[in-house]
C-alpha positions, 0 to 999 in steps of 0.5 A: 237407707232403709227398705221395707220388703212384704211379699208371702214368698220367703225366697222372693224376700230373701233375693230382694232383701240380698240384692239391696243388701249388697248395696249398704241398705237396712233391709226389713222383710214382711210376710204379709200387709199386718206385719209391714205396718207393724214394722212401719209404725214402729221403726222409723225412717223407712225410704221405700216399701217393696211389696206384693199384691197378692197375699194372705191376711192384708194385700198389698192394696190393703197396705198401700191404703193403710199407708197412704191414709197414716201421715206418719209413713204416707209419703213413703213410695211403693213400689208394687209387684204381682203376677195378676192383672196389673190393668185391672190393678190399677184401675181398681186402686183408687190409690195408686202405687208409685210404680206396679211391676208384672211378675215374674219379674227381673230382680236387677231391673226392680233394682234399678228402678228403686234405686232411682226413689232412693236417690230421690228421697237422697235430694 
């Protein structure tokens, strides 16, 4: 399936990307929101989008919106990270991610959790 993973930290995409790899993924990477939607809008078929909050050019809240508001990726789930306030996250979203998750944070266990929208987008 394909994944789509935006976080401005090269070795944190890499991981991820790896880590969804070994599982017989397509996995894209982005560095930032601009070059995810470019990616989005232009290769079709993506099950998930990964990403970080906090990034140069367009956040990950920047992205969930320009997401949610194009029918043609809007019902994609995203699942988001940061190592900011994640309270204040989701509060502050008037659109809320399918699941925020505190940084540092376990590899595996995000793993285990987008497997789970995986396998739903399977049914």
């Amino acid at each position: 399936m394909k994944i789509l993973v935006v976080d401005d930290d090269a070795i944190n995409r890499l991981i991820l990307q790896k880590l969804f790899e070994k599982d017989n993924n397509m996995v894209f990477t982005a560095k930032n929101g601009l070059e995810a939607m470019e990616i989005l809008l232009r290769v079709p078929g993506f099950k998930l989008v990964i990403t970080d909050i906090m990034m140069p050019e367009m956040d990950g809240i920047q992205l969930l919106a320009e997401i949610k508001l194009n029918k043609s990726v809007s019902n994609i789930p995203i699942i988001g990270f940061t190592a900011g306030d994640i309270d204040y996250f989701r509060k502050s979203s008037l659109i809320s991610f399918d699941r925020l998750l505190p940084k540092p944070m376990d590899f595996h266990e995000l793993f285990d959790i987008a497997k789970g929208f995986l396998n739903k987008s399977l049914n």
